[in-house]
C-alpha positions in Angstrom: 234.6 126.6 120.5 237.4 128.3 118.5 237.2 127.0 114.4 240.8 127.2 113.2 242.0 126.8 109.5 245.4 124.6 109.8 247.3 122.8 106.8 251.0 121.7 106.3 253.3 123.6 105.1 254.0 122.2 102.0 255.0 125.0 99.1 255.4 121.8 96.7 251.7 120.6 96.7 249.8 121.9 94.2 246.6 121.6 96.7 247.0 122.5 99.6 243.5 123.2 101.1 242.9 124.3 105.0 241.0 122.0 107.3 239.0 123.5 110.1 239.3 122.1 113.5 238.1 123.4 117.0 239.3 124.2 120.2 237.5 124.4 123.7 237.8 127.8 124.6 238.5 126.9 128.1 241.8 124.5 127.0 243.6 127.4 124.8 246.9 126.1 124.9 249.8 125.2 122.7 250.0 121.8 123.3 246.3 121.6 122.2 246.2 122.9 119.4 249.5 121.0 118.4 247.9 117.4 119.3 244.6 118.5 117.7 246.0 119.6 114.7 248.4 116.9 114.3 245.5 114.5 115.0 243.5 115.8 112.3 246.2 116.5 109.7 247.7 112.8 110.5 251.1 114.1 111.4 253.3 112.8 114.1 253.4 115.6 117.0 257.8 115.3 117.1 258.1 116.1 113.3 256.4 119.6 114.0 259.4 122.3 114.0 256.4 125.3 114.7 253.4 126.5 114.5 252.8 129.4 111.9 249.8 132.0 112.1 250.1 133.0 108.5 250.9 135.3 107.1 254.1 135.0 109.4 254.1 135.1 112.4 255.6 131.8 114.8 253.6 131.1 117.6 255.6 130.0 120.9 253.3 130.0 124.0 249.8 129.6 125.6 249.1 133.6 125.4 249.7 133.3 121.4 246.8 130.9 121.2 244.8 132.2 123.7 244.5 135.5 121.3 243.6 133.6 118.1 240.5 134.3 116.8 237.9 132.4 115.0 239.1 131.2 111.2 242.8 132.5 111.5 244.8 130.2 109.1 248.0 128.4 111.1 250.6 126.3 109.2 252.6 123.4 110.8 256.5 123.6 109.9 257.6 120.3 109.6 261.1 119.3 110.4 262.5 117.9 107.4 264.5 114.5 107.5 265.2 111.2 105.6 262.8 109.9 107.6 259.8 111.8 108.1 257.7 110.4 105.1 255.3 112.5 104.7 256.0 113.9 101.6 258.8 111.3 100.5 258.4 110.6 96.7 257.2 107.0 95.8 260.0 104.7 94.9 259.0 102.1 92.0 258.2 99.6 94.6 255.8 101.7 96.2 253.3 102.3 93.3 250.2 99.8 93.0 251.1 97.3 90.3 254.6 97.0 90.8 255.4 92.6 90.6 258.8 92.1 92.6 259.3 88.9 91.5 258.6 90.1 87.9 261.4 92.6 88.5 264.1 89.8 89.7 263.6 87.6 86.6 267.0 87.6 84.3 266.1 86.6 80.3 
């Protein structure tokens, strides 16, 4: 197995912590590591832009993972959009507590 460090890129986190995941060595591709990590990291494959082996290089094809090696750090770029809410900030609604119906009442 390969141990990889991967976490989101996120520079507004204030934690931001590196999970480890692993890879057969026989099934060094791309499109593994992408489903793994996005498996791992609970992110939906399509809102991945790239794949960053920090400190800054982009990885782009199978022979760029097949030459990782063991406890590089990678960073998925996610594409950013209205709808990808991942990092959206809570709305009032959102947060536990909130009483709707307390909110419609007119005095």
């Amino acid at each position: 197995e390969l141990v990889l460090k991967v976490r989101i890129q996120n520079p507004n986190l204030r934690e931001n912590d590196f999970i480890e995941i692993e890879l057969d060595r026989q099934e060094l591709t791309y499109k593994e590591l992408l489903r793994v990590s996005c498996r791992e990291l609970g992110v939906n494959p399509e809102h991945v832009q790239k794949i960053r082996k920090l400190p800054n290089t982009m990885l782009r094809k199978d022979k760029d993972v097949a030459r990782l090696q063991d406890f590089q750090e990678l960073e998925l770029v996610l594409t950013v959009s209205e709808k990808n809410l991942l990092f959206r900030v809570p709305t009032l609604s959102d947060r536990s507590g909130y009483n709707k119906k307390a909110s419609e009442l007119t005095y």
